[in-house]
C-alpha positions, -999 to 999 in steps of 0.1 A, spaced: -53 -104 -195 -47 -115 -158 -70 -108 -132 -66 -78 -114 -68 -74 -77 -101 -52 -63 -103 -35 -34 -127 -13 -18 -119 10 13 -135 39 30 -127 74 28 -143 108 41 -135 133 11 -134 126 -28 -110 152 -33 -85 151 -8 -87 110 -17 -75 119 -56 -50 142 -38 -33 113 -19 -37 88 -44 -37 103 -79 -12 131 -72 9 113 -42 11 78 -54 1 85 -97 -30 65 -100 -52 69 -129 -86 86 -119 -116 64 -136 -155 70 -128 -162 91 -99 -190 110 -84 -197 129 -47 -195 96 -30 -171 72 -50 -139 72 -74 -126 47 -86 -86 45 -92 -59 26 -107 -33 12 -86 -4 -1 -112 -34 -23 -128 -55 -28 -100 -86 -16 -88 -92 3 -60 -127 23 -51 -130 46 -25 -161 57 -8 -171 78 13 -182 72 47 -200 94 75 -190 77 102 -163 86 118 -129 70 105 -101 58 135 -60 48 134 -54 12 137 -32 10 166 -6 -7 144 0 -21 109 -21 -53 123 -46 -64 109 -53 -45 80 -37 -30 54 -29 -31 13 -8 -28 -11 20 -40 -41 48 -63 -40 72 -47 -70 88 -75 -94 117 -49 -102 132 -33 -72 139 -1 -94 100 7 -88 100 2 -51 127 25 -51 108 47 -76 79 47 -55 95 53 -25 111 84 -41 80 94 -49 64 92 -21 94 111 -4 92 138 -30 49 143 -29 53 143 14 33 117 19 25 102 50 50 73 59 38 50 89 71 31 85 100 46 69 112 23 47 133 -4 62 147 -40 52 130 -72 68 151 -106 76 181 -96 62 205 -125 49 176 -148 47 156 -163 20 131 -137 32 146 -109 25 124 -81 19 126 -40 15 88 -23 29 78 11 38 44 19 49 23 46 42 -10 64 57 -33 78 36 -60 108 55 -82 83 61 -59 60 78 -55 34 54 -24 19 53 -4 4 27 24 -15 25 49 -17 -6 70 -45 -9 98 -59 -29 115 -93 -24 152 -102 -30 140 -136 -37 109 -140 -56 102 -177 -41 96 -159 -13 65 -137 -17 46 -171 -18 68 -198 -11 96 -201 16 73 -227 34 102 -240 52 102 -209 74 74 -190 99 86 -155 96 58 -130 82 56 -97 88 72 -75 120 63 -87 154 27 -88 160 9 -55 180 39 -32 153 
């Protein structure tokens, strides 16, 4: 087995959390109690807890967010759909990035309550997601 990716992020509310994530986006539901559940994102662990203090926007998608970069474009799309279909918060429609080059990307964004943002991905050219060194691009302009 791989690793899987882990990553923990704060919420305010256990059940509106499973809401967003278990019902909107179809992650699994593992161990959870008043102030913690743990979910799986397509294989990958994510744990939210809660937090009492009180939980702000970014004022863009920089510096911080998470999420998948699909191998199959057929899930972005189905994830997308999904997401369209459950209402789910998009903080970027989805969009294409550096069209006609090596770089060539499709991304939405979404915003969970607690305004965590995530970003799903998939690449037209898989030597992109990691290679591509040759060019600079990453990302929209900074301050998005």
């Amino acid at each position: 087995m791989p690793p899987l990716f882990h990553l923990s992020f704060p919420v305010s509310n256990i059940p509106q959390t499973k809401a967003f994530y278990a019902d909107g986006l179809g992650c699994g539901v593992g161990r959870e109690n008043p102030e913690s559940v743990i979910l799986d994102l397509y294989g990958h662990q994510l744990v939210a807890h809660v937090v009492h203090e009180p939980l702000t926007p970014q004022k863009g998608i920089y510096p911080r967010h998470f999420g998948l970069v699909f191998p199959a474009e057929t899930d972005w799309d189905a994830l997308l759909e999904r997401s369209q279909q459950k209402g789910l918060t998009f903080y970027q429609q989805a969009k294409h990035r550096f069209p006609g080059l090596p770089l060539e990307h499709s991304t939405f964004f979404l915003q969970d309550p607690f305004y965590n943002l995530m970003e799903f991905k998939f690449y037209c050219h898989p030597e992109a997601i990691f290679g591509s060194r040759n060019f600079t691009q990453i990302g929209d302009t900074v301050g998005v």
